[in-house]
N, C-alpha and C positions, 0 to 999 in steps of 0.2 A: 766363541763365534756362533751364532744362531744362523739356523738355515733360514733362507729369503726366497719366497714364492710370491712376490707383491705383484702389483701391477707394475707392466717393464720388462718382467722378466724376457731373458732370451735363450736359446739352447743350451749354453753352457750352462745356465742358472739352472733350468728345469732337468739337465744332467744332473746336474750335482745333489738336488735333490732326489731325484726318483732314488742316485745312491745310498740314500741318507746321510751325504758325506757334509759336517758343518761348513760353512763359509760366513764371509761377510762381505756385500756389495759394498766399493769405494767407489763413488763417483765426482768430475770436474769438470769441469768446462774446457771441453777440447776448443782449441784454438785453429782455425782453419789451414792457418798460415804456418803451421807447424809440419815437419812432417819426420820428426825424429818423437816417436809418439810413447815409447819408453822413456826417455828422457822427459819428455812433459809428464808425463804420468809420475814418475817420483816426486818431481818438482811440485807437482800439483799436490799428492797426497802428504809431503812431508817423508816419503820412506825413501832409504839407502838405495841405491840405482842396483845395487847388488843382490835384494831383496825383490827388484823387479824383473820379470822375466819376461819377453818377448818369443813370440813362437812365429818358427818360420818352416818355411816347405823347401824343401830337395828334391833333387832325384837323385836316389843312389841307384849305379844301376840299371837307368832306367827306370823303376819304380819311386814314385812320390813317399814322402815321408815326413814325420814332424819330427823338429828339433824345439827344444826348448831352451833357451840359453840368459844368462843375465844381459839386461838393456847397459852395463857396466861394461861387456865386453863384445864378443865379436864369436861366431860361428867356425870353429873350425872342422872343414868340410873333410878332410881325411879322417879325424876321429870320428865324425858320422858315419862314412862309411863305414869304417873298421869295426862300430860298436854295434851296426847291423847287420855285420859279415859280408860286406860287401868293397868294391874296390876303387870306386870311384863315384864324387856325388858331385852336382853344381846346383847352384840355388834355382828354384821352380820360377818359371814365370808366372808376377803376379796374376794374371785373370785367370790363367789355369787353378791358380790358387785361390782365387776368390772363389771360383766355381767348384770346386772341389769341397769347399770346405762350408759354403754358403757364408762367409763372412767378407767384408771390405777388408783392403790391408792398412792398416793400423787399429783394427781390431779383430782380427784374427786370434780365435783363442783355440788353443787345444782341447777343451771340453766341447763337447756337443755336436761335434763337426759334420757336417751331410756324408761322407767316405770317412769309415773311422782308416786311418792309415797306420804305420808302425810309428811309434813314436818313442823320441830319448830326451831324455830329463837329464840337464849337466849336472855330476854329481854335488858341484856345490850346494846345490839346495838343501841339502841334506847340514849346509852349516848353521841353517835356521830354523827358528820355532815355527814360522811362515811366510808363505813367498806371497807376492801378488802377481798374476797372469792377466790378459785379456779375456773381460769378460762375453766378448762376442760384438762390441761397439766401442768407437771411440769415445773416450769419456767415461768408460764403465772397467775398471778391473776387480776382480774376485780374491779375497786374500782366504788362503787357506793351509794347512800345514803341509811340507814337500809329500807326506807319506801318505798322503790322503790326494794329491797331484798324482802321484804315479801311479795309486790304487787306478782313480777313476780313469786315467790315459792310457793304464796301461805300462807304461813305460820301460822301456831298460834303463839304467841308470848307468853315466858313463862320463867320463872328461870329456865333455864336446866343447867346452869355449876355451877361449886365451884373449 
């Protein structure tokens, strides 16, 4: 994969560069009328829905946080807390989360985000050569290796979906 600094680019892009971490931009035509946008986004790219990961916001706690999980399953919010030590989480409201992160929700990406917050990566990702994430817009996801994902995020690595 070759790093992408073209014209387009968005925070997650110019993250992932400044890291030096490789990627590849995958881009499609979001559809307006859609709004399960993991789901289009496999569809569109041709990749396993397991290999796509959609990133959402919490609060465990009280304090906001990212999850990253496959668009194949489903967040499960006690293993979030639990894998940030914490006791109990419910999913953020999105504008909190648009503002937080400076991104729309259905491209919300864990790179680049205006509050870097704590962030967990479902350990499956680690069952692939690379995952694709939002890459900061709909119609745009970033494909990149999981260990090069939790480098730039950060992440703890933990069973958060089911």
């Amino acid at each position: 994969m070759a790093k992408k600094t073209a014209a387009g680019s968005t925070p997650a892009t110019v993250a992932l560069t400044a890291l030096g971490i490789p990627f590849e931009s995958r881009s499609y035509t979001h559809d307006p009328a859609v709004t399960d946008f993991g789901g289009e986004a496999a569809e569109a790219l041709g990749v396993p829905e397991e290999r796509v990961f959609k990133t959402l916001l919490a609060e465990v706690d009280g304090a906001l946080a990212v999850a990253i999980v496959p668009v194949s399953g489903k967040l499960d919010l006690k293993a979030l807390a639990a894998a940030l030590g914490g006791k109990r989480a419910q999913m953020a409201d999105p504008a909190v989360a648009e503002r937080r992160t400076g991104y729309v929700v259905g491209g919300i990406s864990p790179l680049g985000q205006r509050t870097r917050l704590r962030t967990v990566l479902d350990a499956s990702a680690l069952a692939h050569p690379s995952v694709l994430v939002s890459g900061g817009r709909r119609g745009l996801d970033l494909e990149l290796a999981p260990a090069d994902l939790q480098r730039a995020t950060d992440a703890v690595l933990a069973e958060i979906g089911r």
